[in-house]
C-alpha positions in Angstrom: 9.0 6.4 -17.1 11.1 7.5 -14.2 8.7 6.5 -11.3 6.8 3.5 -11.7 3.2 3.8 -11.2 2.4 0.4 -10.3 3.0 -2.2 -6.8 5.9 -4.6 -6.9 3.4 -6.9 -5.2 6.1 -9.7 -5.4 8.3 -8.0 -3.4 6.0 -8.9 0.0 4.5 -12.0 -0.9 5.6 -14.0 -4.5 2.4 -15.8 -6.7 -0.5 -13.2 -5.6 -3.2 -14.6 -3.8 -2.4 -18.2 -4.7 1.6 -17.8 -3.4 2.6 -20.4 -1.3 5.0 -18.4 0.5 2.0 -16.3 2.1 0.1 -20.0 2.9 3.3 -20.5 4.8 3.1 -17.6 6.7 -0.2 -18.0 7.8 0.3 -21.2 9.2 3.7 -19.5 10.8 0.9 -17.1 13.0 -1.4 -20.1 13.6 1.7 -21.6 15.4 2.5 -18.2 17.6 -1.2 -17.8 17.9 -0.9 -21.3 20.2 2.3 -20.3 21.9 0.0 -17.0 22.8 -2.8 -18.7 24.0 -0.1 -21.2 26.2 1.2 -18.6 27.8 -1.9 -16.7 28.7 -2.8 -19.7 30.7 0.5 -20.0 32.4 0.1 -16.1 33.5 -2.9 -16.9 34.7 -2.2 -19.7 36.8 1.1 -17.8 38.3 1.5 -14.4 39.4 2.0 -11.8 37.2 5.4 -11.6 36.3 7.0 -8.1 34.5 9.0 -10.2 32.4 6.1 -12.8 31.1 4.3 -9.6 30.7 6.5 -8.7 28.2 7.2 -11.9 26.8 3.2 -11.8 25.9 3.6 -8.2 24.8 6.2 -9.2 22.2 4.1 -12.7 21.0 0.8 -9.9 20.6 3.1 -7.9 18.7 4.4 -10.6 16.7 1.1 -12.0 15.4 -0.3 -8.8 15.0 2.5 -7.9 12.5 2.3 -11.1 10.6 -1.3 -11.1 10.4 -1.6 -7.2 9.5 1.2 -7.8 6.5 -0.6 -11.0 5.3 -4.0 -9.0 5.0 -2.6 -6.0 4.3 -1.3 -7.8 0.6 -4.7 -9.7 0.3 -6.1 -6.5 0.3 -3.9 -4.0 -1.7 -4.1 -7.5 -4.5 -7.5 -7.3 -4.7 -8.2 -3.5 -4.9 -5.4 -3.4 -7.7 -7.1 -7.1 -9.4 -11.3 -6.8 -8.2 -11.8 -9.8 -10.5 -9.4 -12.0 -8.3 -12.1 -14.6 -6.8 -9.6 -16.1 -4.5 -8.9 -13.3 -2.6 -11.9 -13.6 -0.4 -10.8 -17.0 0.0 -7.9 -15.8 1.3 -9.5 -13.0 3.4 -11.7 -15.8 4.8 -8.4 -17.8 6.2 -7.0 -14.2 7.3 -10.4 -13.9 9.5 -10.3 -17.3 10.9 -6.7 -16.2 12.4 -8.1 -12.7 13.3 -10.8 -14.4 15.2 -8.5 -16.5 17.3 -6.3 -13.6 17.8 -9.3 -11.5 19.4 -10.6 -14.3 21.4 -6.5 -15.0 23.0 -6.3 -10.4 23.3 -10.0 -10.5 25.1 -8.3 -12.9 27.4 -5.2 -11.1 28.1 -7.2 -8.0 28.6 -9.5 -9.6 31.4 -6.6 -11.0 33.1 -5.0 -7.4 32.8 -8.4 -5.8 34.4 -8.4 -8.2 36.8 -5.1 -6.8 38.5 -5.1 -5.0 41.7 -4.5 -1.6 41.5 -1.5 -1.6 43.0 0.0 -4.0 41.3 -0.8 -2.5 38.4 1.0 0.2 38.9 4.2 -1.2 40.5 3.9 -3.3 36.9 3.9 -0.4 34.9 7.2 1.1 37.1 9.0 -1.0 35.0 11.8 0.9 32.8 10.6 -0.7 29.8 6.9 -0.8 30.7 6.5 2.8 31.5 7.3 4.1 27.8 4.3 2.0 27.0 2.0 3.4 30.4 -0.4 5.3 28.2 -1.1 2.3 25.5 -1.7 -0.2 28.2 -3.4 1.8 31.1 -5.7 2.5 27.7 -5.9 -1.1 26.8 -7.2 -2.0 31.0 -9.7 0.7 30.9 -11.1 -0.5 27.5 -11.0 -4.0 29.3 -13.8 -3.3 31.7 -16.2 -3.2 29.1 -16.6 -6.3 28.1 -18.3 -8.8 28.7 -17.3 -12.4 29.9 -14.7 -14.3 28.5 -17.6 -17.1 27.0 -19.9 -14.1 25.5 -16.7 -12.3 23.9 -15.6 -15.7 22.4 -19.1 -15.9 21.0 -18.7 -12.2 19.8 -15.5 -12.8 18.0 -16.8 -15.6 16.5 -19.9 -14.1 14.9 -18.0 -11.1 13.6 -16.8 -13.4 11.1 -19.7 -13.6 9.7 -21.4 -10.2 11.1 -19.6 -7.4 11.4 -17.1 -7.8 8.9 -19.0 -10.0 6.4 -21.5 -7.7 5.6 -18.4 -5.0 4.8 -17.2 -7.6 2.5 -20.1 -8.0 1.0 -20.3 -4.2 0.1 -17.1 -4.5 -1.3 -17.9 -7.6 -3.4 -21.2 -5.4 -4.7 -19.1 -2.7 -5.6 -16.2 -4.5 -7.5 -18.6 -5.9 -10.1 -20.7 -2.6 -10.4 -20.1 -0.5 -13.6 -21.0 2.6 -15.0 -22.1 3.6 -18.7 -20.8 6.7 -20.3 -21.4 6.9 -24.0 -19.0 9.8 -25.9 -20.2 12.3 -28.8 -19.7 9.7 -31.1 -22.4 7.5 -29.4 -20.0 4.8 -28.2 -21.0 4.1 -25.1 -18.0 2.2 -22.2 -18.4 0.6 -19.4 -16.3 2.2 -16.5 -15.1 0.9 -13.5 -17.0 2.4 -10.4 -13.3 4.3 -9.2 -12.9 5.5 -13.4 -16.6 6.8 -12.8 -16.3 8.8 -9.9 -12.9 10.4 -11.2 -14.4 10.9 -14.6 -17.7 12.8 -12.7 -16.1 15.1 -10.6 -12.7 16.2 -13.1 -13.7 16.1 -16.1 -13.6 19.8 -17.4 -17.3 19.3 -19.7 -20.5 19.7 -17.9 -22.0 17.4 -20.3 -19.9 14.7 -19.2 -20.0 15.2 -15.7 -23.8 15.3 -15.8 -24.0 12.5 -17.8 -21.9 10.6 -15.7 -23.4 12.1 -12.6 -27.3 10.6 -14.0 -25.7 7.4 -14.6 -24.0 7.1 -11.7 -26.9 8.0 -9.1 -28.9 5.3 -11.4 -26.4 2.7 -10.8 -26.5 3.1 -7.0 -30.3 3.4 -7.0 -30.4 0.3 -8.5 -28.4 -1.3 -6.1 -30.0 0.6 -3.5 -31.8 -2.0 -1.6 -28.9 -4.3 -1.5 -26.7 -1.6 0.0 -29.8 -0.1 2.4 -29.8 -4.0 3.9 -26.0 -3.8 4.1 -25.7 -0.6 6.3 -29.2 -1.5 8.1 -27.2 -4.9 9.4 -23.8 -3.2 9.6 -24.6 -1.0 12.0 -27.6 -2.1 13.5 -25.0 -5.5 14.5 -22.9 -2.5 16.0 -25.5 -0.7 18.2 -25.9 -3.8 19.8 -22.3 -4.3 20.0 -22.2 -1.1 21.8 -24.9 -1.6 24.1 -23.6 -4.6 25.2 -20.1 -3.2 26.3 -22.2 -0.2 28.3 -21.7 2.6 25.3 -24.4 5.1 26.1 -24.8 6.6 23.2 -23.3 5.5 19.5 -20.9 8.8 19.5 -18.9 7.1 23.1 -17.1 4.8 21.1 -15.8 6.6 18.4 -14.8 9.8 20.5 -12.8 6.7 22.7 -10.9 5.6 19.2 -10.4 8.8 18.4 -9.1 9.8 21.8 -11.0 12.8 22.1 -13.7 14.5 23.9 -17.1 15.5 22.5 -16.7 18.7 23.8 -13.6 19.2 21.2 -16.1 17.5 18.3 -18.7 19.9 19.2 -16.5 23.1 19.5 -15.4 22.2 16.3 -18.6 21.3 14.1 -20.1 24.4 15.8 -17.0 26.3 14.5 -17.4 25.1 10.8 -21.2 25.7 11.0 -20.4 29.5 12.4 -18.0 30.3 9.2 -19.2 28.8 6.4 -19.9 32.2 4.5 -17.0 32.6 2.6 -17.3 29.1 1.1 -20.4 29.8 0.3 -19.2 32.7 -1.8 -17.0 30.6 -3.4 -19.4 28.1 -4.6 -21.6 30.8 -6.2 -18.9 32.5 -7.4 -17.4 29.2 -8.6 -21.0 28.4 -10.6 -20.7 31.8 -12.7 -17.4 31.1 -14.0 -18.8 27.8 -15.3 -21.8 29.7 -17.0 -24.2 28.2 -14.4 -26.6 29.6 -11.7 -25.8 27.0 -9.3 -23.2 24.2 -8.9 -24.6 20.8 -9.3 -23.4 18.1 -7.1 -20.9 16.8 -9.8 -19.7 20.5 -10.5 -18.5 21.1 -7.4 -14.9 19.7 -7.7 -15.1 20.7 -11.5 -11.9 22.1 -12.8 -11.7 25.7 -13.7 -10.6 27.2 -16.8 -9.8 30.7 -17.4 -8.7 32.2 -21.2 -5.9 30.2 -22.5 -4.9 29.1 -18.5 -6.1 25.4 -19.1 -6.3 22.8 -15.4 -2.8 22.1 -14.6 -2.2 18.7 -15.9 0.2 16.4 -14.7 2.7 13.2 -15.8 3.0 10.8 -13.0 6.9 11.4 -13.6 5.9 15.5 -12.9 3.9 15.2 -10.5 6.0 12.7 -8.2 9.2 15.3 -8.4 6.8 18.5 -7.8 5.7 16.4 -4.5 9.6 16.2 -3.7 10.9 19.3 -4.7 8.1 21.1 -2.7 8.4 19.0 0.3 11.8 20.1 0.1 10.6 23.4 0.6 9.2 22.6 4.0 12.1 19.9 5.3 14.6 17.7 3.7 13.6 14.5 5.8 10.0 14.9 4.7 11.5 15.2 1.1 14.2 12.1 1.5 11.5 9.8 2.7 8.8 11.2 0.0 12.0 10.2 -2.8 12.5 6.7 -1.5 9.0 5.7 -1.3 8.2 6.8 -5.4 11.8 5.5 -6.4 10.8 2.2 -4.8 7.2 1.2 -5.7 5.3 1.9 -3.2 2.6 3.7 -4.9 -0.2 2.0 -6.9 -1.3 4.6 -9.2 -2.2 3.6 -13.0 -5.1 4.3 -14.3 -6.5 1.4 -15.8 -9.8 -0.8 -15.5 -10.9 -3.4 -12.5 -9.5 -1.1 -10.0 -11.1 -0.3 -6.6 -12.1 3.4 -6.5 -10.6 6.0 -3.7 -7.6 6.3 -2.4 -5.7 4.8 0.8 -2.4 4.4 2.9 -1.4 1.0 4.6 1.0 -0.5 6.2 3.4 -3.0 6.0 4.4 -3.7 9.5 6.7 -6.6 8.9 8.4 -4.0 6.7 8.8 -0.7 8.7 6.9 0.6 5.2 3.9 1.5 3.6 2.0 1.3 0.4 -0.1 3.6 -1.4 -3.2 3.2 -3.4 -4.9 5.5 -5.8 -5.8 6.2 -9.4 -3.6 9.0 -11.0 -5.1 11.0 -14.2 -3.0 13.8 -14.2 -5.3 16.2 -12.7 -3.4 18.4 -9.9 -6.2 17.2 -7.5 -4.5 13.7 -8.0 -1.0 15.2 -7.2 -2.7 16.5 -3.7 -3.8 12.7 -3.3 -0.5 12.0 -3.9 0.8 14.3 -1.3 -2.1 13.6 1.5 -1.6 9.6 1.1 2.6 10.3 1.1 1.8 12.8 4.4 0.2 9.1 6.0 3.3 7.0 5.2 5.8 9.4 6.6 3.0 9.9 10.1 4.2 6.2 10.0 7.8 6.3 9.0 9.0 8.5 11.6 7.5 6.6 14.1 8.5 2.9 13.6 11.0 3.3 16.1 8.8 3.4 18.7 7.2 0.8 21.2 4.8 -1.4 19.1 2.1 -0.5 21.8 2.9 3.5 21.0 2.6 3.5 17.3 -0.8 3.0 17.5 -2.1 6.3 16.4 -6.0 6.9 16.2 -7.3 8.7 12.6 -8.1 11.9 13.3 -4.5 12.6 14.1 -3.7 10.3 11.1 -5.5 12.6 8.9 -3.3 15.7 10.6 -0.1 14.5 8.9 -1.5 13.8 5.4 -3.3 17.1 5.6 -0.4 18.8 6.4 1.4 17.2 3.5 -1.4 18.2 1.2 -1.1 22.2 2.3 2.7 22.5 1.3 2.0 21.5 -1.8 -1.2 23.1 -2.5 0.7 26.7 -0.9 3.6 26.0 -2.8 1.6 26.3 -6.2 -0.2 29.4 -5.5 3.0 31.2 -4.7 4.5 30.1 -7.6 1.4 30.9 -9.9 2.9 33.1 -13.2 -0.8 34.7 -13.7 -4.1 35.6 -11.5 -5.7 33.4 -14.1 -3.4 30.7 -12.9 -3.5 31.6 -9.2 -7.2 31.2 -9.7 -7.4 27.8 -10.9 -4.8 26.5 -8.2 -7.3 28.2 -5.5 -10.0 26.4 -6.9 -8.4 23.4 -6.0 -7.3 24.2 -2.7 -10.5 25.6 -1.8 -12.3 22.1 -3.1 -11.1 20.7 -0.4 -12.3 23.1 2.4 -15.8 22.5 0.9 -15.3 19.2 1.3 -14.0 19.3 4.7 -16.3 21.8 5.7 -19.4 20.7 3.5 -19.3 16.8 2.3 -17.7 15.7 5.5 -20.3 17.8 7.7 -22.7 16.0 5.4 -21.7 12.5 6.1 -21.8 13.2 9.8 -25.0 15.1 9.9 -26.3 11.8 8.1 -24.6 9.4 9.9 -25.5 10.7 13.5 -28.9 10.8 12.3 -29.0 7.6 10.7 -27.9 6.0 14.1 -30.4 7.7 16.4 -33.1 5.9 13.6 -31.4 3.0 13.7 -31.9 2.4 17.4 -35.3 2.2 16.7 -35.8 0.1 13.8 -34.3 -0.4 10.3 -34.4 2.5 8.0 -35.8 2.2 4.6 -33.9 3.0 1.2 -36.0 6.0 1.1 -35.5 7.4 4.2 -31.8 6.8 4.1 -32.1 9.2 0.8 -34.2 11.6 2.8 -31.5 11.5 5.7 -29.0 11.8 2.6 -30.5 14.7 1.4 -31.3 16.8 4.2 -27.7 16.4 5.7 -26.3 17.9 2.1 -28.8 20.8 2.2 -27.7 21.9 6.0 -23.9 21.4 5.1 -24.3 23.2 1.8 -26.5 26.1 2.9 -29.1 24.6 0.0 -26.8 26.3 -2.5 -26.3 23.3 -4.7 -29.0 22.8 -8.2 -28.8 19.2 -7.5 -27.5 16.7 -4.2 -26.8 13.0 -4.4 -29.4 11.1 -2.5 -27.5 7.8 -2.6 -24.1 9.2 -1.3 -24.6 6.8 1.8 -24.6 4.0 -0.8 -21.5 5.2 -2.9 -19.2 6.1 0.1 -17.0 3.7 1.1 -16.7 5.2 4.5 -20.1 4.2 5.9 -19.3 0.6 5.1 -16.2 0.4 6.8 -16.5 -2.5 9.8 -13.5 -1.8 12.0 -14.0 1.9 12.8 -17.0 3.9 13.6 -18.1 7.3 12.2 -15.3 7.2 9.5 -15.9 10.9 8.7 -15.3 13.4 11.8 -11.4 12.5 11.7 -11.1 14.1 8.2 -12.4 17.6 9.5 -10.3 17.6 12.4 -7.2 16.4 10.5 -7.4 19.4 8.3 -7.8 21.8 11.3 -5.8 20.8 13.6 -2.8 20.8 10.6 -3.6 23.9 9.5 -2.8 25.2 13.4 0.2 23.3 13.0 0.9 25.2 9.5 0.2 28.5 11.2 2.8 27.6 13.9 5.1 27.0 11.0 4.6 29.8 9.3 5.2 31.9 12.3 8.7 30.1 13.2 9.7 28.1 10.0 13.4 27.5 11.2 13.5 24.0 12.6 10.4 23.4 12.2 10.5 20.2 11.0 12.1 18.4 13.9 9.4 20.0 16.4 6.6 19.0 13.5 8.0 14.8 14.2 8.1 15.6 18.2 4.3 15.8 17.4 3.6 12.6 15.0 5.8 10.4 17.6 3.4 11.9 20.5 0.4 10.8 18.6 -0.2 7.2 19.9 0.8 7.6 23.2 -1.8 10.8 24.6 -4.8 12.5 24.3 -5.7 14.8 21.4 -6.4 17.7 23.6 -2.9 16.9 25.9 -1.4 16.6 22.4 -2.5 19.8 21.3 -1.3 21.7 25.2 2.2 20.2 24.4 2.7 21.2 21.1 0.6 23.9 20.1 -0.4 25.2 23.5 -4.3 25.2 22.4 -7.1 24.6 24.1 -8.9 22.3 21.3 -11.9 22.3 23.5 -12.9 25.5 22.6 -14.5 26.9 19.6 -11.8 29.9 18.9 -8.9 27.2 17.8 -10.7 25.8 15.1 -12.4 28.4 14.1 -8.7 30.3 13.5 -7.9 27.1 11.6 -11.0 27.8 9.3 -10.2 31.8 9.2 -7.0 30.7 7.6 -8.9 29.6 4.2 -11.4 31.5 4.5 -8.2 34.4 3.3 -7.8 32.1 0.1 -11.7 32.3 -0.4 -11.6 36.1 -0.4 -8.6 36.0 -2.5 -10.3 34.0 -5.2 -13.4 36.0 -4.8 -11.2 39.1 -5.5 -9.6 37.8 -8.5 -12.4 36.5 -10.1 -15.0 39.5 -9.4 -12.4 40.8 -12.1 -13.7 38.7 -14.7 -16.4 38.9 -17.2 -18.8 36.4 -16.7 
């Protein structure tokens, strides 16, 4: 094999969850974490001096690194190994710190508040402090939320076991689940949840993906009321979280992560809802070529096979130096970085039992680096996991020059890069297709994931901001989450589906995710807001690439609509934009529709 599809775990800490090394490392932060605290107090009890300022800037940064690396590995170990018990007692130890660390930052942040105005500002004139002006005018406004520094102790401490103990609990659930799927010889295997889902959704026989698809609902249905407790407490601990730091409504503080306005989420959910038609089309169209009157829920990433033009399949070798070869295509620093990271392990990718499902990008900030996790099966749609979770890493990589304090990009312009990534290579195949019967497969693909931008994502938040306005009110039974479940996928799908997936709240990982609210809207926008950028592109290609990194270094240190003025000179507050950015797919709709209205069904 020429790429390795597997972690050099040892590389970052040597022995697994057991290694000493990692035990000495977290005692190493318990020690800064006292220095921190120390000189928190002497701030306080002197006037606040620019260069102690900094001083405690660099100590933040420097347990925040060393903690992020140390959980970061814990992590990645145990997605790779779910039957590793220790690991949660290893996560536990990582909280502990994590806790402390909150308790020390909610006291550096009411001591930051707590600065006159003008001295604020005669602070921030500081050569060195004024490249960080955004981060920490951010970090002073977030600072007059909360509460006193006794209450926010008390808050940090409870998280432990609130907060992100019942998102660890979900993920305990979920690494002993299985699913059964018995072949056409009657032997029946037990997969992993993440061998499941890919099994359901790519596996070119209906029969299968049904089978899979009956099993699988059954699975999460009987797990049901463990995971309707989970989400109940999970966000019903938020709401009151929010309430207490003066959110009025549950949407505040996830537009405030996401640096954003509602007015840009609105303009662009109303955008998708406006122009769904021509994806529409494609579904239907998509369920006569597979002999059916409508997609089911597990048909509708199905692969497509036309004559003797079978799914593209992919090596991990192949599909690693068609990434390259086509980032190349766009620019060769996007390619160079895409090499190294392959060449050098950073991707997790066999497919093999006892593996977490999904896909993800993390970093290593100790490092400069970052490590990728997913489950490759050769299916193309892999390769553009591939691609999206490489687009993350370089978002990263061509930023780790930057102020600590600037780096720290929110997720929907996270999900711009990877997107991007995704596009060149999906393009780049349907240029190069040697048939229509080809072209039409690769479209399929690339048009899977509209619907799911457009469709599944609009689902989750349609679900999700109704779940919350129930919430407020009272726990939400099993049954009605599946109600809530159901009536979002009807309105994002224009009811054009045979079946839906009433326990999709259960099975996404998404909902369940502690540090970061309304983990679904960021996708959407990611994909828009790249595909302006790839119209941009496409209109001036020379060069592009150096303007394209002017806008990933920009993205932790401004708004997403000033982003957008600078770079793209939009106006993201307004429908049109994104709307364009869906007209731009809604060409390769057409086009498939056109190809495949050729076709006998």
């Amino acid at each position: 094999m020429k790429y390795m599809n597997t972690w050099n775990l040892e590389t970052i800490f040597s022995g697994g969850t057991k290694s000493q090394e990692l035990q000495t490392k977290l005692t190493d932060i318990h020690k800064h974490i006292n220095e921190y605290q120390s000189l928190l107090t002497n701030w306080n009890h002197h006037p606040k001096s620019v260069d102690t300022f900094k001083t405690i800037l660099h100590k933040q940064e420097t347990i925040e690194n060393g903690l992020s690396q140390a959980a970061t590995f814990v992590q990645m170990w145990h997605d790779a190994y779910m039957n590793d018990e220790h690991a949660n007692v290893v996560k536990g130890q990582i909280m502990e710190l994590y806790s402390e660390v909150q308790k020390a930052t909610n006291t550096f942040t009411k001591q930051i508040v707590e600065i006159a105005e003008d001295d604020w500002q005669q602070l921030l004139a500081d050569e060195d402090l004024s490249e960080v002006a955004f981060a920490s005018n951010e970090m002073r406004n977030n600072g007059k939320r909360l509460l006193s520094e006794d209450e926010e102790e008390l808050i940090a401490e409870l998280n432990k076991d609130g907060l992100a103990a019942w998102s660890d609990l979900y993920d305990t659930v979920v690494s002993i689940m299985t699913i059964p799927f018995t072949d056409d010889k009657g032997n029946t295997t037990e997969l992993s949840v993440g061998q499941a889902m890919n099994r359901m959704y790519a596996d070119p026989d209906p029969k299968v993906r049904k089978q899979i698809f009956e099993n699988w609902e059954a699975a999460w249905s009987k797990n049901g009321p463990i995971f309707a407790d989970i989400l109940n407490h999970l966000d019903g601990y938020r709401i009151t979280l929010q309430n207490k730091h003066q959110y009025q409504h549950h949407l505040e503080e996830p537009l405030e992560y996401n640096r954003m306005t509602e007015d840009s989420l609105n303009a662009m959910w109303s955008a998708v809802a406006n122009n769904k038609q021509p994806f529409l089309d494609f579904i239907s169209q998509k369920a006569k070529l597979l002999g059916m009157e409508k997609l089911g829920w597990q048909d509708v990433d199905a692969p497509i096979a036309l004559g003797d033009v079978k799914p593209t399949d992919f090596t991990y070798d192949q599909a690693c130096d068609f990434v390259i070869d086509n980032f190349a295509s766009f620019g060769p620093t996007l390619a160079d970085f895409a090499k190294h990271a392959l060449e050098n392990r950073w991707v997790e990718a066999e497919n093999r039992p006892n593996k977490r499902p999904g896909g993800y990008c993390t970093s290593l900030p100790e490092f400069s680096e970052s490590r990728i996790f997913m489950t490759f099966t050769g299916s193309s749609s892999d390769t553009s996991t591939l691609a999206h979770e490489l687009g993350h890493a370089f978002h990263s990589h061509v930023m780790k020059d930057l102020p600590a304090l600037n780096r720290n990009y929110a997720m929907n312009v996270a999900e711009t890069a990877s997107t991007f990534a995704e596009t060149i290579i999906n393009n780049a195949t349907i240029k190069n297709a040697k048939s229509e019967k080809e072209k039409i497969t690769l479209l399929n693909t690339k048009l899977e994931n509209a619907t799911a931008m457009f469709m599944n994502i609009h689902a989750r938040f349609l679900f999700e901001n109704a779940f919350y306005q129930e919430r407020a009110r009272g726990v939400v039974s099993e049954k009605r989450l599946n109600e809530l479940m159901v009536e979002a996928q009807k309105e994002a799908y224009g009811d054009s589906l045979a079946n839906y997936h009433p326990h999709f709240w259960s099975s996404k990982l998404h909902f369940f995710i502690d540090d970061i609210p309304f983990y679904n809207f960021p996708y959407t926008f990611g994909f828009l807001f790249s595909l302006g950028i790839y119209a941009k592109y496409l209109e001036s290609p020379e060069g592009f690439e150096e303007r394209y990194i002017a806008l990933l270094r920009d993205t932790g240190s401004m708004e997403v609509e000033d982003l957008a003025k600078k770079h793209l000179g939009v106006d993201i507050t307004k429908e049109g934009f994104w709307a364009a950015g869906i007209q731009l797919m809604a060409k390769d709709a057409e086009e498939f529709m056109r190809l495949t209205e050729k076709i006998e069904h």
